[in-house]
LOVO-543456 format. One record per residue: residue in one letter; x, y, z of N, C-alpha, C in turn. Coordinates in steps of 0.1 Angstrom, whole numbers, padded with zeros to 4 digits, always signed. Layout:
BEGIN
aXYZXYZXYZ...
REM end
This chain:
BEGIN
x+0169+0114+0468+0159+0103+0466+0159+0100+0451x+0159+0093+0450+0161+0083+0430+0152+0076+0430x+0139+0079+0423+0129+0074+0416+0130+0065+0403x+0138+0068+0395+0142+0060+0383+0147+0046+0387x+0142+0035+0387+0152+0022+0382+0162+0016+0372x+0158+0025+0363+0165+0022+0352+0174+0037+0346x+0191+0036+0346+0196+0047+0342+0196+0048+0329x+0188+0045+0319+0193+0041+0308+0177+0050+0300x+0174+0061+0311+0169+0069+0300+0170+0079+0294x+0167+0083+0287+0176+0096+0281+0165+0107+0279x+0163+0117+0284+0155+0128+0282+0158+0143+0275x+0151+0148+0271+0155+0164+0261+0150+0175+0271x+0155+0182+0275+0148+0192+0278+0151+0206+0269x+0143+0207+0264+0143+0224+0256+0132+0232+0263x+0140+0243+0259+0138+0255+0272+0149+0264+0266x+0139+0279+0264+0147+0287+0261+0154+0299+0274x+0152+0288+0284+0156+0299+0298+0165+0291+0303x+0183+0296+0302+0194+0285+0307+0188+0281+0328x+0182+0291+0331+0179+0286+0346+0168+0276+0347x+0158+0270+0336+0146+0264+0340+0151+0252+0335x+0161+0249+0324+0174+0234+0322+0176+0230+0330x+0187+0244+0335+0194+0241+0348+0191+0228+0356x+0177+0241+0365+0168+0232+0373+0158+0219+0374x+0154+0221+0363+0149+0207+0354+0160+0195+0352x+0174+0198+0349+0183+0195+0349+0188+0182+0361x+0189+0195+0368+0193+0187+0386+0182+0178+0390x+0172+0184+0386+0165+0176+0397+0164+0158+0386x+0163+0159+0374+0165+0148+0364+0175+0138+0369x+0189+0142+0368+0202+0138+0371+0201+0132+0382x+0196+0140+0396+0196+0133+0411+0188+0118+0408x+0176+0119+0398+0168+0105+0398+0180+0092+0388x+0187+0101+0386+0197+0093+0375+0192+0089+0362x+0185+0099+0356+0179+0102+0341+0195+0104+0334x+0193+0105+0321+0205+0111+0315+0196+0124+0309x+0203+0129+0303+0197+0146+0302+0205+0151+0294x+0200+0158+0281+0206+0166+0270+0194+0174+0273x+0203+0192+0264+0193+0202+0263+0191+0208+0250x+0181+0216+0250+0181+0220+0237+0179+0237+0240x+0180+0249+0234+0180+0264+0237+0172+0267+0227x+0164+0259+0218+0155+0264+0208+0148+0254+0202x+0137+0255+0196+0134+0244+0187+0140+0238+0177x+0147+0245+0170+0156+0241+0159+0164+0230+0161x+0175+0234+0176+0183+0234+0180+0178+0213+0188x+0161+0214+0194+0158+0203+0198+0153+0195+0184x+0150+0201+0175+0143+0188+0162+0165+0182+0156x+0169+0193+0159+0185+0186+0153+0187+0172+0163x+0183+0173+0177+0191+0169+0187+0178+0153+0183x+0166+0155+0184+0157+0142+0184+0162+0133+0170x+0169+0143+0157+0168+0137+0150+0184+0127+0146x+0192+0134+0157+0203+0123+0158+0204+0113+0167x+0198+0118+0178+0197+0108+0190+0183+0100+0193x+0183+0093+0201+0171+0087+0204+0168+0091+0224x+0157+0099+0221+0152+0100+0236+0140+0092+0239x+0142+0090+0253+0126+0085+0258+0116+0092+0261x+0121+0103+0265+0109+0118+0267+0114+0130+0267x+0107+0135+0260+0113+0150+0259+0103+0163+0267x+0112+0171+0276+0104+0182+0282+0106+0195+0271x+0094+0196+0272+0094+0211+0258+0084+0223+0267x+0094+0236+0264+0089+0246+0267+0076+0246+0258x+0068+0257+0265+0058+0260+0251+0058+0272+0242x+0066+0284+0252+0066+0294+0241+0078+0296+0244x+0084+0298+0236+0098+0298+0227+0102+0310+0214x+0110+0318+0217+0109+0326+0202+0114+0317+0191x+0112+0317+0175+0110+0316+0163+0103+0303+0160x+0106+0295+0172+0097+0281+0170+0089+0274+0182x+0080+0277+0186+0072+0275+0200+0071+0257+0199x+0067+0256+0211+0068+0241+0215+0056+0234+0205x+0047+0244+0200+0034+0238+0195+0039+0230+0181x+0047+0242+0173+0055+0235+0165+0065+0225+0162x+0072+0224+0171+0082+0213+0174+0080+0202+0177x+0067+0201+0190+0057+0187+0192+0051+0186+0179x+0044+0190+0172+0040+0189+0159+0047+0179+0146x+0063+0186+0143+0075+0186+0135+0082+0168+0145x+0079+0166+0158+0084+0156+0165+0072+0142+0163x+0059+0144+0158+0048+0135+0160+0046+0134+0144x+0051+0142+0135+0049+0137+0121+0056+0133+0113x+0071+0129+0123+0081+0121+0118+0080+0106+0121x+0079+0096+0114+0076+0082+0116+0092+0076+0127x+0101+0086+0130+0110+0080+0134+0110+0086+0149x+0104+0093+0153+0102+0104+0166+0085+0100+0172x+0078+0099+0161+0069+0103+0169+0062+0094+0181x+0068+0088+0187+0066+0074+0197+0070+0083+0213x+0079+0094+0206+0088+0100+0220+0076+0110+0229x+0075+0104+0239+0061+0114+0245+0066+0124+0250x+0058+0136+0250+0062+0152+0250+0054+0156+0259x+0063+0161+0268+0053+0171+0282+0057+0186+0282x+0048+0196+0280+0052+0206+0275+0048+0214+0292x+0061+0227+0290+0061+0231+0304+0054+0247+0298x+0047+0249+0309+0045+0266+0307+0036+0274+0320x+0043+0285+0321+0041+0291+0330+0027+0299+0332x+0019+0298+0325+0007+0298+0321-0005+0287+0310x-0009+0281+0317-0018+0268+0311-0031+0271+0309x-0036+0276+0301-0053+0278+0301-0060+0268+0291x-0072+0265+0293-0076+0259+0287-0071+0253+0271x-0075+0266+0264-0069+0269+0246-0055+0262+0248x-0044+0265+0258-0030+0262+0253-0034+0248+0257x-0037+0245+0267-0036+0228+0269-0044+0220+0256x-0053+0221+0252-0063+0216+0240-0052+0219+0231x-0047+0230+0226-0040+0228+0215-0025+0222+0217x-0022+0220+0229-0008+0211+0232-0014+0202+0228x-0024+0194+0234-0030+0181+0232-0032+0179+0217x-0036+0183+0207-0039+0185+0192-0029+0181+0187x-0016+0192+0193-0001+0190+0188+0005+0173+0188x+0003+0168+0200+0006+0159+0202+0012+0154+0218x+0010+0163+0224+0017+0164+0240+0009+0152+0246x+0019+0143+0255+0012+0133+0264+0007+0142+0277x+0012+0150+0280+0012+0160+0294+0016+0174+0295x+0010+0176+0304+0014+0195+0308+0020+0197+0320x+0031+0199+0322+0038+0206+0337+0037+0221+0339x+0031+0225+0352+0031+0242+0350+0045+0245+0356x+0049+0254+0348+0059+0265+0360+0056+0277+0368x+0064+0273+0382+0071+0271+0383+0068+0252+0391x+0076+0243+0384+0071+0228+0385+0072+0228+0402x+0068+0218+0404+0066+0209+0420+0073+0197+0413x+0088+0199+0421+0097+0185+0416+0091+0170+0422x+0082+0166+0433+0074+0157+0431+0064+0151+0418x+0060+0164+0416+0050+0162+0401+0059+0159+0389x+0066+0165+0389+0075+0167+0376+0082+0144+0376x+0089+0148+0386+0089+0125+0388+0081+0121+0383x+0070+0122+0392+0058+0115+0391+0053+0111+0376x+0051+0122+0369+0051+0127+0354+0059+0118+0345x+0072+0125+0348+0082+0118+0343+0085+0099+0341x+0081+0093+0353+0084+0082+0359+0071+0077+0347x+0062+0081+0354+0044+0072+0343+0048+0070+0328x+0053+0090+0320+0054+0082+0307+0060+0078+0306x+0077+0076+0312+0085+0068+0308+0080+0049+0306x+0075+0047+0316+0070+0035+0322+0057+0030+0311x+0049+0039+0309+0037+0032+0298+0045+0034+0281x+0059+0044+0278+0061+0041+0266+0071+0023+0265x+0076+0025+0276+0087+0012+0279+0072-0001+0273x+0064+0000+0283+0050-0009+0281+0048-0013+0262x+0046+0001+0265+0036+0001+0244+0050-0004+0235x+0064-0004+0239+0073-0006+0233+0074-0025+0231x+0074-0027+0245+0068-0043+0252+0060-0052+0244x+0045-0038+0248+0038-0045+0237+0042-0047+0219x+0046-0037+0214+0050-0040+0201+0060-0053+0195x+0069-0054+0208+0075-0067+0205+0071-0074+0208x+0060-0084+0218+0052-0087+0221+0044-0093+0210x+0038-0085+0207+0029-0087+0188+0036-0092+0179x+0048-0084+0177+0055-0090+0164+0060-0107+0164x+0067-0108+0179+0069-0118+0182+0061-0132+0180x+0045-0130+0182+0029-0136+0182+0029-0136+0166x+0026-0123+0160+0025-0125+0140+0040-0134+0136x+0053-0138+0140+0056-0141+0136+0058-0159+0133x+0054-0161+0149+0051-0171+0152+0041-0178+0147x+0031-0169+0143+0015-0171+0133+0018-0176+0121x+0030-0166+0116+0032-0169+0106+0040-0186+0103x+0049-0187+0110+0050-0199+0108+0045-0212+0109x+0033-0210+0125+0023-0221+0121+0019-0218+0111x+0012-0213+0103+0009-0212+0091+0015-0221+0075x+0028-0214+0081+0037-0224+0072+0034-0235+0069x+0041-0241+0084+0036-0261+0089+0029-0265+0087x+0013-0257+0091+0004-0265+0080+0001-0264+0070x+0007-0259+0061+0008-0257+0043+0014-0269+0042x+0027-0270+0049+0037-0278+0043+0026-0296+0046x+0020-0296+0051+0012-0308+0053+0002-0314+0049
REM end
Protein backbone atom coordinates (compact mmCIF):
# COMPACT_ATOMS: atom_id res chain seq x y z
CA UNK A 1 0.00 0.00 0.00
CA UNK A 2 1.72 3.61 -1.02
CA UNK A 3 0.67 6.44 1.07
CA UNK A 4 3.10 9.04 -0.47
CA UNK A 5 1.83 11.01 -3.62
CA UNK A 6 4.74 12.53 -4.19
CA UNK A 7 8.21 10.39 -4.81
CA UNK A 8 10.22 13.24 -4.55
CA UNK A 9 10.83 13.08 -0.81
CA UNK A 10 13.80 12.45 0.62
CA UNK A 11 14.11 11.26 4.24
CA UNK A 12 17.35 10.57 6.84
CA UNK A 13 17.09 7.89 8.95
CA UNK A 14 19.95 7.66 11.68
CA UNK A 15 19.97 4.90 13.83
CA UNK A 16 22.66 3.27 15.35
CA UNK A 17 21.06 -0.31 14.99
CA UNK A 18 21.72 -1.57 11.14
CA UNK A 19 18.11 -3.71 11.86
CA UNK A 20 15.86 -0.58 12.94
CA UNK A 21 17.21 1.27 9.16
CA UNK A 22 16.71 -1.68 7.75
CA UNK A 23 13.07 -1.82 8.84
CA UNK A 24 12.31 1.75 8.92
CA UNK A 25 13.91 1.42 5.60
CA UNK A 26 11.38 -1.01 3.87
CA UNK A 27 8.61 0.10 5.12
CA UNK A 28 9.70 3.99 3.72
CA UNK A 29 10.63 2.62 0.26
CA UNK A 30 7.25 0.48 -0.14
CA UNK A 31 5.41 4.15 0.37
CA UNK A 32 8.04 5.38 -2.33
CA UNK A 33 10.00 7.79 0.01
CA UNK A 34 13.59 8.04 -1.03
CA UNK A 35 15.74 7.03 1.99
CA UNK A 36 19.44 7.73 2.99
CA UNK A 37 20.87 6.54 6.40
CA UNK A 38 22.99 7.67 8.81
CA UNK A 39 24.95 5.05 11.70
CA UNK A 40 25.82 7.99 13.96
CA UNK A 41 25.28 11.61 14.51
CA UNK A 42 28.36 12.74 13.02
CA UNK A 43 27.89 10.68 10.31
CA UNK A 44 23.84 12.32 9.95
CA UNK A 45 25.01 16.31 10.53
CA UNK A 46 27.70 15.31 7.36
CA UNK A 47 24.74 13.83 5.38
CA UNK A 48 22.00 17.04 6.19
CA UNK A 49 24.76 19.21 5.47
CA UNK A 50 25.36 18.08 1.90
CA UNK A 51 22.01 17.02 0.96
CA UNK A 52 18.68 18.40 1.37
CA UNK A 53 16.04 16.21 3.24
CA UNK A 54 12.39 16.67 3.93
CA UNK A 55 12.36 14.74 7.30
CA UNK A 56 14.68 13.18 9.14
CA UNK A 57 14.06 10.06 11.52
CA UNK A 58 16.63 10.29 14.51
CA UNK A 59 17.34 7.72 17.00
CA UNK A 60 17.50 9.29 20.48
CA UNK A 61 20.25 7.53 22.20
CA UNK A 62 23.12 6.99 20.23
CA UNK A 63 26.78 6.53 21.48
CA UNK A 64 29.10 9.78 21.28
CA UNK A 65 26.29 11.91 19.93
CA UNK A 66 22.66 11.25 21.02
CA UNK A 67 19.72 12.52 18.97
CA UNK A 68 19.28 15.41 21.58
CA UNK A 69 22.38 16.82 20.22
CA UNK A 70 22.09 16.48 16.62
CA UNK A 71 18.35 17.78 16.64
CA UNK A 72 19.94 20.64 18.38
CA UNK A 73 23.30 21.02 15.82
CA UNK A 74 20.20 20.40 12.89
CA UNK A 75 17.72 23.53 14.32
CA UNK A 76 20.70 26.05 14.86
CA UNK A 77 21.85 25.92 11.44
CA UNK A 78 19.92 28.59 9.33
CA UNK A 79 20.28 26.15 6.44
CA UNK A 80 18.72 22.76 8.18
CA UNK A 81 16.67 24.00 10.58
CA UNK A 82 13.15 23.94 8.56
CA UNK A 83 13.82 19.91 8.32
CA UNK A 84 11.33 18.41 10.88
CA UNK A 85 12.77 15.81 13.22
CA UNK A 86 10.84 12.77 14.73
CA UNK A 87 12.95 11.13 17.15
CA UNK A 88 12.55 7.30 17.71
CA UNK A 89 13.03 5.61 21.14
CA UNK A 90 12.41 2.72 22.79
CA UNK A 91 11.60 4.22 25.85
CA UNK A 92 9.66 7.70 25.96
CA UNK A 93 9.04 9.28 29.32
CA UNK A 94 8.02 12.28 30.07
CA UNK A 95 11.72 14.23 30.65
CA UNK A 96 12.88 12.55 27.18
CA UNK A 97 9.86 13.82 25.25
CA UNK A 98 10.06 17.56 26.90
CA UNK A 99 13.54 17.69 26.24
CA UNK A 100 13.21 16.23 22.54
CA UNK A 101 10.68 18.89 22.24
CA UNK A 102 13.24 21.79 23.67
CA UNK A 103 15.71 20.23 21.24
CA UNK A 104 13.65 20.88 18.51
CA UNK A 105 11.75 17.54 17.52
CA UNK A 106 8.27 17.97 15.63
CA UNK A 107 7.35 14.29 16.92
CA UNK A 108 8.06 11.10 18.88
CA UNK A 109 7.77 7.45 17.44
CA UNK A 110 8.15 4.75 20.09
CA UNK A 111 9.97 1.48 19.32
CA UNK A 112 9.26 -0.97 18.53
CA UNK A 113 7.04 1.51 15.76
CA UNK A 114 3.43 0.49 14.41
CA UNK A 115 4.19 1.00 10.63
CA UNK A 116 0.63 2.61 10.36
CA UNK A 117 1.79 5.28 12.86
CA UNK A 118 5.11 5.72 11.68
CA UNK A 119 3.03 6.88 7.68
CA UNK A 120 0.69 8.49 9.33
CA UNK A 121 3.58 10.59 11.17
CA UNK A 122 5.53 10.63 8.34
CA UNK A 123 2.78 11.64 5.68
CA UNK A 124 1.45 14.95 8.27
CA UNK A 125 4.97 16.43 8.55
CA UNK A 126 5.90 15.94 5.33
CA UNK A 127 2.59 17.59 4.12
CA UNK A 128 2.47 20.78 6.73
CA UNK A 129 6.42 21.42 5.97
CA UNK A 130 5.49 21.23 1.97
CA UNK A 131 2.43 23.92 3.38
CA UNK A 132 4.82 26.34 5.58
CA UNK A 133 7.20 26.09 2.45
CA UNK A 134 3.93 27.24 0.16
CA UNK A 135 3.34 29.54 2.53
CA UNK A 136 6.81 31.24 2.40
CA UNK A 137 6.52 31.60 -1.30
CA UNK A 138 3.27 32.69 -1.11
CA UNK A 139 4.45 35.84 1.12
CA UNK A 140 7.31 36.61 -0.74
CA UNK A 141 5.46 36.50 -3.80
CA UNK A 142 2.61 39.22 -1.95
CA UNK A 143 5.88 41.62 -0.43
CA UNK A 144 7.05 41.66 -3.75
CA UNK A 145 4.25 42.58 -5.52
CA UNK A 146 3.73 45.26 -2.63
CA UNK A 147 6.68 46.36 -3.38
CA UNK A 148 6.09 47.31 -6.71
CA UNK A 149 2.67 48.80 -6.21
CA UNK A 150 4.59 50.91 -4.25
CA UNK A 151 6.86 51.78 -6.81
CA UNK A 152 3.82 52.87 -9.43
CA UNK A 153 2.67 55.05 -7.10
CA UNK A 154 5.89 56.92 -6.47
CA UNK A 155 6.39 57.02 -9.93
CA UNK A 156 3.02 59.19 -10.15
Amino acid sequence: MSVNTNPAFNILIVDDEPINIQLLGNVLKESDYDVQFATSGEEALEWVNSEPFDLILLDLMMPTMDGYEVCERIKNNSATNAIPILFLSASVSAKKINKGFEAGAADFINKPFNRVELLAKVKTHLELKRSLEQSADLQKKLDEALKEIERLNIQR
